[in-house]
C-alpha positions in Angstrom: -24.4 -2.4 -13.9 -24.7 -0.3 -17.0 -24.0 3.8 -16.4 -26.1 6.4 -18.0 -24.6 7.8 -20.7 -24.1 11.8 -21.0 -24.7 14.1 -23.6 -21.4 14.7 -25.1 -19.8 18.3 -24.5 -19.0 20.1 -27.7 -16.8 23.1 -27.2 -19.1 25.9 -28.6 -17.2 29.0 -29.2 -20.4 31.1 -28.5 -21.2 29.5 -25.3 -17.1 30.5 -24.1 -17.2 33.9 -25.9 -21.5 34.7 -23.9 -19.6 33.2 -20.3 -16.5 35.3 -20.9 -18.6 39.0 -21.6 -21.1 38.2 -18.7 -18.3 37.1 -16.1 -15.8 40.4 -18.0 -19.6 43.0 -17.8 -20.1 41.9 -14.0 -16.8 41.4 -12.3 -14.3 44.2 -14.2 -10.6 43.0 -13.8 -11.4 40.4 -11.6 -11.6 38.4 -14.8 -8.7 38.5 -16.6 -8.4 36.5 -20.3 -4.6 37.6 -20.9 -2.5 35.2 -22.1 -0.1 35.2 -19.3 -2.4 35.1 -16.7 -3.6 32.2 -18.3 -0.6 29.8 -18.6 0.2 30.8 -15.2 -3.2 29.0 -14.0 -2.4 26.2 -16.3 1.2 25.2 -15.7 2.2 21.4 -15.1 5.3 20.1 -13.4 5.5 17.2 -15.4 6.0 16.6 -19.5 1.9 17.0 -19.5 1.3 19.9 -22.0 0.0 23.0 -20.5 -4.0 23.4 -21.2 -4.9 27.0 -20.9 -8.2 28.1 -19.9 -10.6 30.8 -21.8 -10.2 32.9 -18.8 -9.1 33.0 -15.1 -12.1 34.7 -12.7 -10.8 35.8 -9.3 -13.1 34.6 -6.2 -14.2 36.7 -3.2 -17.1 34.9 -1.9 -18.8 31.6 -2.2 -22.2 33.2 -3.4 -19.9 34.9 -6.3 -19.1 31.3 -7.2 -22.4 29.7 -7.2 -23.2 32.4 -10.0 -21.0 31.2 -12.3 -21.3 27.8 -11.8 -24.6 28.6 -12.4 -23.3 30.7 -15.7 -21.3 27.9 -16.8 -23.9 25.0 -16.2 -26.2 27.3 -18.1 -23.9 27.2 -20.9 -22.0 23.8 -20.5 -19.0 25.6 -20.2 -16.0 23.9 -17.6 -15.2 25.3 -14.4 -11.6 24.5 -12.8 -10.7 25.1 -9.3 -7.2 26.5 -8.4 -5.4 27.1 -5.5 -1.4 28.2 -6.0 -1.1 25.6 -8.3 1.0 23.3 -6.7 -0.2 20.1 -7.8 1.7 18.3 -9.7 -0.4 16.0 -12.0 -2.1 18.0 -14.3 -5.1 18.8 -11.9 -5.3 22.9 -12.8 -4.9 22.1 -16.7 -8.0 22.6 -18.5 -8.1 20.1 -21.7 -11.5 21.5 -22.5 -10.8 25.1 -21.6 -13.1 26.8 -19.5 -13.4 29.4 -16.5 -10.4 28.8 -14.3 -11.6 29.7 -10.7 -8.7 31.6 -8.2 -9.5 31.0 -4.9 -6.5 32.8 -3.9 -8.6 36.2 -2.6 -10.4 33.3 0.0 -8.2 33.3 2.4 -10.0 34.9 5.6 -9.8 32.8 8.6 -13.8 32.5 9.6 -13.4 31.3 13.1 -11.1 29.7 15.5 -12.8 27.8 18.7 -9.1 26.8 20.7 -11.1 24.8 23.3 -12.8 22.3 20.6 -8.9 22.5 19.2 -10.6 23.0 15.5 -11.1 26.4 12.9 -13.0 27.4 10.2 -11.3 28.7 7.0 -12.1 29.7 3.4 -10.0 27.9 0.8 -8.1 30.0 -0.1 -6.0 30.3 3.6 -3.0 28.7 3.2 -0.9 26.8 5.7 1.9 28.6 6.9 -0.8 31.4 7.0 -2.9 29.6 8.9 -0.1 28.6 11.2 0.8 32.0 11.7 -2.3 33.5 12.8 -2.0 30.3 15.7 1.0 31.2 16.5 -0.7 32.7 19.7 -3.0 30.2 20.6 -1.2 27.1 21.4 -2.1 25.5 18.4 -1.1 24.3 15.0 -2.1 22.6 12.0 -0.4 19.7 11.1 -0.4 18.9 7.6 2.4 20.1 5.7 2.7 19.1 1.7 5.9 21.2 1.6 4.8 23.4 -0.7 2.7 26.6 0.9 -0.6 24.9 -0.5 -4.0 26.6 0.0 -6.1 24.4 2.5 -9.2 23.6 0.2 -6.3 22.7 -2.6 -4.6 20.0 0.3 -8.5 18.7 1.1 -9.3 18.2 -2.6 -5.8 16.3 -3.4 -6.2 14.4 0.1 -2.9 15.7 1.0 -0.7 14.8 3.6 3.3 15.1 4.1 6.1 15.0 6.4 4.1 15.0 9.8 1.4 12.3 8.2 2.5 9.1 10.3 2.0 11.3 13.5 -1.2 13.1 13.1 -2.4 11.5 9.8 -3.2 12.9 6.3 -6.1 15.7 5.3 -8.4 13.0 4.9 -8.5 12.4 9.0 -8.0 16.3 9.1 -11.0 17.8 7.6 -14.2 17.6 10.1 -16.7 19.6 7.7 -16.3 21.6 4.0 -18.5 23.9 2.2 -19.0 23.0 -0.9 -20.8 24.4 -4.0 -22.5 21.5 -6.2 -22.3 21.4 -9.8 -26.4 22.6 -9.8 -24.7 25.7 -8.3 -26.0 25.0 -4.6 -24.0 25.8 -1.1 -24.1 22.5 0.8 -22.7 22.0 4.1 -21.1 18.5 4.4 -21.1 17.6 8.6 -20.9 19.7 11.4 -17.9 20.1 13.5 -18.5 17.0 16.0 -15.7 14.9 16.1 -17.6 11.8 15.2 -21.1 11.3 13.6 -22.9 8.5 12.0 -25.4 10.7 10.6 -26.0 9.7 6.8 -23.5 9.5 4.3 -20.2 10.6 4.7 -20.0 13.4 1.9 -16.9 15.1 3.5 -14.9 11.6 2.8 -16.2 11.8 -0.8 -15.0 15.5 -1.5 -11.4 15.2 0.3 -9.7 14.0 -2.6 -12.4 14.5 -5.3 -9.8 17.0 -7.5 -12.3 19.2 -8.2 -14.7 17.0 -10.1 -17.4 17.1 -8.0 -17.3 20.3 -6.6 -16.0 23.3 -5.6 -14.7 23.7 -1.7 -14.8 27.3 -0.8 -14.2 26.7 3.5 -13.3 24.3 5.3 -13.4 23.2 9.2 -10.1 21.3 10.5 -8.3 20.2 13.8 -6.1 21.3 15.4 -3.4 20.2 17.5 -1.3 21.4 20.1 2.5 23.1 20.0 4.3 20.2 21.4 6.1 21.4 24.4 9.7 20.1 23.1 10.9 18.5 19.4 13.7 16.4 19.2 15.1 15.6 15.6 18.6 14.7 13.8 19.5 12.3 11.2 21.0 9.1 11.1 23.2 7.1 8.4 22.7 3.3 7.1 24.5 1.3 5.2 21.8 0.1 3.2 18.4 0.9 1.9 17.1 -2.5 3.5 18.8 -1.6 6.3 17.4 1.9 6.9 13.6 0.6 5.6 14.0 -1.9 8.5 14.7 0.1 11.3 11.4 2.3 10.1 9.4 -1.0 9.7 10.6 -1.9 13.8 10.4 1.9 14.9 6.2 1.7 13.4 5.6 -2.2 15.2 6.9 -0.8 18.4 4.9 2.4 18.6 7.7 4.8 19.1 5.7 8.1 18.5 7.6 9.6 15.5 6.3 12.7 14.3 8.7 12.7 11.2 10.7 9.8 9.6 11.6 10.7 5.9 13.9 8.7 4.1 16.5 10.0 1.2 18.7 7.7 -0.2 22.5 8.5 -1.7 21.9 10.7 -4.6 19.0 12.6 -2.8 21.6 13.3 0.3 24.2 14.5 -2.3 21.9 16.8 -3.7 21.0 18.0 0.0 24.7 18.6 0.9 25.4 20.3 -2.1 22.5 22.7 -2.2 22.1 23.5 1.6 25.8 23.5 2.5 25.8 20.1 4.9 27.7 17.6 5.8 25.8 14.5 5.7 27.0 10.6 5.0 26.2 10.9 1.1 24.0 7.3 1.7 20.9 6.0 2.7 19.5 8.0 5.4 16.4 9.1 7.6 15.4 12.7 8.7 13.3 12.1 12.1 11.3 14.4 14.5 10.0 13.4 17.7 7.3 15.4 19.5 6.1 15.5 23.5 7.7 16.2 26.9 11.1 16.9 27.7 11.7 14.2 28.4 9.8 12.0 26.4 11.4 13.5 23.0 14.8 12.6 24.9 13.9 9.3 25.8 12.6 8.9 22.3 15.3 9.9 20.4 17.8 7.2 22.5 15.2 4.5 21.9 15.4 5.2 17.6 19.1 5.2 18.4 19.2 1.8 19.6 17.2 0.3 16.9 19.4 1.6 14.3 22.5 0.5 15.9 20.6 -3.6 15.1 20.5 -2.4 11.9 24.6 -1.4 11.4 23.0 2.3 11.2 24.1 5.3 13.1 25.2 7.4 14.9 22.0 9.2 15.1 22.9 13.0 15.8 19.8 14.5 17.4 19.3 17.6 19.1 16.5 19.8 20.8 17.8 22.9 19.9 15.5 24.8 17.3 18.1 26.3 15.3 19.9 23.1 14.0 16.2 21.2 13.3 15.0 24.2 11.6 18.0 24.3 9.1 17.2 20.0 9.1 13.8 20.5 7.9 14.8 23.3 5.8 17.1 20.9 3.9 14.3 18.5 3.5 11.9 21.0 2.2 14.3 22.6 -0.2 14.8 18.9 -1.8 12.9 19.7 -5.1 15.0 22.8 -5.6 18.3 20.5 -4.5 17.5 17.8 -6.7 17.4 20.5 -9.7 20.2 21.5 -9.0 21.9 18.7 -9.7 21.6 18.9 -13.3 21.1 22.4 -13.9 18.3 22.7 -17.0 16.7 20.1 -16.4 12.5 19.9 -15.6 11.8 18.1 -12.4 9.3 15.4 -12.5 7.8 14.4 -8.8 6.0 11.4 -8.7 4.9 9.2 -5.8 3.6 6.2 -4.6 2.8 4.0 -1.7 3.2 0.7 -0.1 2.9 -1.5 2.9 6.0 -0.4 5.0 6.5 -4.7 4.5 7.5 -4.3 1.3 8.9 -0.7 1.2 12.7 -1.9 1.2 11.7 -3.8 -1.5 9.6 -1.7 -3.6 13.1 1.0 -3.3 15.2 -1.3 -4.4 13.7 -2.2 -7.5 12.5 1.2 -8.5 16.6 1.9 -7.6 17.9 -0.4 -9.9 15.0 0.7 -12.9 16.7 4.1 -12.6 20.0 2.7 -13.7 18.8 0.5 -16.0 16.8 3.5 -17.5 19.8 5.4 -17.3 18.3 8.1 -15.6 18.9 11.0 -13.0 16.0 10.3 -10.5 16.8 10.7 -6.5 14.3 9.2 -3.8 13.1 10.8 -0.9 10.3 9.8 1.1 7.9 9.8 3.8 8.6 6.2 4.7 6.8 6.0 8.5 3.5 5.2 6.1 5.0 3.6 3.0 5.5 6.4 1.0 7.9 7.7 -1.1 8.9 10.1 -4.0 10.8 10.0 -7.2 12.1 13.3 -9.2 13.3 12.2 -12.3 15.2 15.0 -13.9 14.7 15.0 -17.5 15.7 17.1 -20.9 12.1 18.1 -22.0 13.2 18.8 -25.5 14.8 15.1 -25.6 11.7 12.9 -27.0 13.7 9.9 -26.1 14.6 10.3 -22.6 11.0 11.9 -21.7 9.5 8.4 -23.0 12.2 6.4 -20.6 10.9 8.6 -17.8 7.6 8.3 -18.8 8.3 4.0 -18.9 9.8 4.2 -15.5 7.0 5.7 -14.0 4.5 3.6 -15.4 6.7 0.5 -14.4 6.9 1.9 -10.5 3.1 2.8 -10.5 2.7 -1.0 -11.4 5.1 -2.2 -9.1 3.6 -0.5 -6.4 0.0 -2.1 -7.2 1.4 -5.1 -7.4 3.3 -5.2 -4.1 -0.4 -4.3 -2.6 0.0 -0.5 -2.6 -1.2 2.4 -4.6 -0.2 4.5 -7.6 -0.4 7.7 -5.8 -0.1 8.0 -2.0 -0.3 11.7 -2.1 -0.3 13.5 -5.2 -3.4 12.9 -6.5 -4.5 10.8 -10.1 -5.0 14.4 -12.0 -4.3 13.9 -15.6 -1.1 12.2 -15.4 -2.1 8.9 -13.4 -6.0 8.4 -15.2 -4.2 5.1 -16.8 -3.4 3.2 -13.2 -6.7 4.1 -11.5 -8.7 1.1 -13.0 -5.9 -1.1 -12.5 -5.8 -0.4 -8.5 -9.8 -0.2 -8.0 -11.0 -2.3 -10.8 -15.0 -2.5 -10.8 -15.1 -0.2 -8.1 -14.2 2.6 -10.9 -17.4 2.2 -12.4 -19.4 3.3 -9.3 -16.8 6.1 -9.3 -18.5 7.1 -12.8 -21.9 6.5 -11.4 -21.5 9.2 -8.5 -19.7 11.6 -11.1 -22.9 11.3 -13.6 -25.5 11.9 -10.7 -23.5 14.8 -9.5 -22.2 16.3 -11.9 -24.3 15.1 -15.5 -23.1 18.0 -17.4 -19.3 16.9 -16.8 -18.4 20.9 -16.4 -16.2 20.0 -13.3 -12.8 20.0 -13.9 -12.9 17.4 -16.8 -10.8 15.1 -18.0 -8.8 14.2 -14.7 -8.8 11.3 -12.4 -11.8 9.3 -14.2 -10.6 6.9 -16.9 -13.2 7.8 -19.5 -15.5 9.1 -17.1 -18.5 10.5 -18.0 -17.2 14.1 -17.7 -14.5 13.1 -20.1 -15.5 13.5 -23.6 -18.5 15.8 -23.6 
């Protein structure tokens, strides 16, 4: 199947400077082209070069954002969508410059309907806020990145995180968006019935689109109830394989773990250090269990005894909400302890995921490539769905050692897609991961390209990320 090819984008300086006056003449200081401003809507965690955009216009309302992606279709200049900027993959950088769209001034909550357990939000809410204005109802929502991500930024990097082999990953979150089209146009994408089988599924094709096919401005998820009691702790393991296995038993039998994150030595060193515990400094798992009273109890003494067949233990769990929020306060702070570790140093998170069969594995390789590489990279994961991260801490003005870390992260991606798994199970492809996506999906890429040209045939959304050489790429 041969794809259509575009009319290549030239960067016209008057086409940027006639956007920039008409967006500066209608919207006053909620469009900003200040330096400062700019790099701050263009940063990247990773040794990706900043891209700044032409200028950063500040959101109120959807119908504000359908005029200037109407603007910038009219003068084929790119639009990129941004949240807080926690991605971490090059997804807010803007290699063609561009308008770079805030969504941050989004953030009213629409609606909340407690009996259907679901809510309607603009993009620019973000989680913890979101879980604060629930904090009445009975209800929560479940998905938590880490970072305090805005909820159109987690739908359009399919997010997921610490409570994902429990209540699953934005993808099974998100019943409906509203979206505007490249044309400029407000579309609606489901309604808010739990099932339908109504049409195609555009809501599955925007969760996780990056920004390249539209822009979300709201968003309708579910939500889930406060469980009435949490049990959590961690437990010890003298081994990776050891500690991978007792996960892979704890998923076969159906023990309802909410949490069940895995950090191995240097990653429990770093925790210790930085959030003054006293943790085995080896392989270990972080687990939370959610239900009854009893049920969390009874839980907890199951997980016990399946570690104990694997040499691991003792597992030291508790109910009380002090100790697990200082726990997951640990776990969340990880970036932060990992830094610290080798203080000026830049953080590079990567991820990827595989079959839980082969996650022992997959660690223990990627374990012994950091020693070979000689580099300073702990591992922390979310291993109930095969997941798991890497920050390699790196000297950015060392050319050598960013190209090891750049090897060893093109050698894990492969690994993982080799061992039937993915390059990314949560981050996102962005910029950084364009290389791999070919590799995983093969001929299905090019249909990728073939819905990116219909939608979007003047490639003005967020270009040059996740298509290899798509058709938004070069123009």
């Amino acid at each position: 199947m041969a794809t259509a090819q575009a009319m290549p984008m030239q960067r016209a300086v008057n086409d940027v400077k006639a956007v920039c006056e008409a967006l500066a003449t209608r919207f006053g200081e909620r469009f900003q082209t200040g330096r400062a401003l700019r790099e701050q809507h263009a940063h990247s965690t990773t040794y990706i070069a900043a891209e700044l955009p032409d200028g950063v216009f500040f959101a109120e309302t959807a119908e504000e954002i359908q005029d200037v992606v109407r603007l910038c279709a009219e003068h084929r200049v790119p639009i990129i969508p941004f949240g807080v900027g926690s991605s971490l993959e090059g997804h807010v950088n803007a290699p063609k410059g561009g308008i770079s769209i805030d969504m941050s001034r989004m953030n009213r909550i629409l609606e909340v309907n407690a009996e259907d357990m679901d809510c309607k939000v603009e993009a620019g809410v973000t989680r913890e806020e979101l879980n604060h204005y629930l904090r009445d109802t009975g209800l929560f929502f479940p998905i938590d990145p880490g970072a305090n991500a805005t909820l159109g930024g987690m739908a359009a990097t399919r997010a997921s995180g610490t409570n994902a082999v429990r209540y699953g990953t934005m993808r099974e979150n998100v019943l409906s968006l509203d979206v505007v089209m490249p044309n400029g146009e407000l579309i609606r994408t489901s309604s808010r019935a739990r099932k339908s089988s109504a049409g195609y599924d555009l809501t599955r094709l925007l969760v996780g689109s990056e920004g390249t096919l539209g822009i979300i401005t709201a968003l309708s998820v579910k939500l889930h109830g406060i469980p009435q009691a949490i049990s959590g702790g961690v437990c010890p393991f003298p081994s990776v394989e050891a500690a991978c296995q007792a996960v892979i038993l704890t998923i076969q039998m159906g023990l309802p773990v909410a949490r069940i994150e895995f950090i191995n030595a240097l990653g429990m060193r770093a925790l210790n250090q930085y959030s003054k515990l006293d943790y085995a400094e080896g392989p270990c798992l972080f687990l939370e269990f959610h239900g009854t009273d009893s049920g969390v109890a009874e839980q907890a003494e199951t997980f016990g005894e399946i570690a104990a067949e694997f040499a691991g233990g003792p597992f030291q769990w508790t109910k009380a909400e002090e100790e697990r929020q200082k726990l997951w306060k640990a776990r969340h702070d990880a970036h932060w302890a990992c830094i610290a570790l080798r203080p000026g140093a830049k953080a590079l998170s990567t991820d990827v995921c595989v079959p839980i069969s082969r996650l022992a594995e997959c660690i223990v390789e990627t374990e012994a490539d950091i020693r070979e590489s000689g580099l300073v990279a702990p591992i922390i994961g979310h291993v109930g769905d095969g997941n798991f991260h890497v920050q390699v801490l790196m000297d950015l003005s060392d050319a050598e050692e960013v190209e090891r870390a750049k090897a060893f992260v093109s050698r894990l991606n492969i690994r993982a897609q080799d061992m039937g798994g993915t390059c990314t199970g949560e981050h996102g492809i962005g910029q950084g991961k364009r290389a791999y996506l070919e590799r995983e999906h093969g001929r299905g890429v090019m249909f990728m390209q073939v819905i990116k040209q219909a939608l979007d045939p003047l490639g003005i959304m967020n270009p040059g990320k996740v298509l290899p050489d798509d058709a938004g790429q070069d123009r």
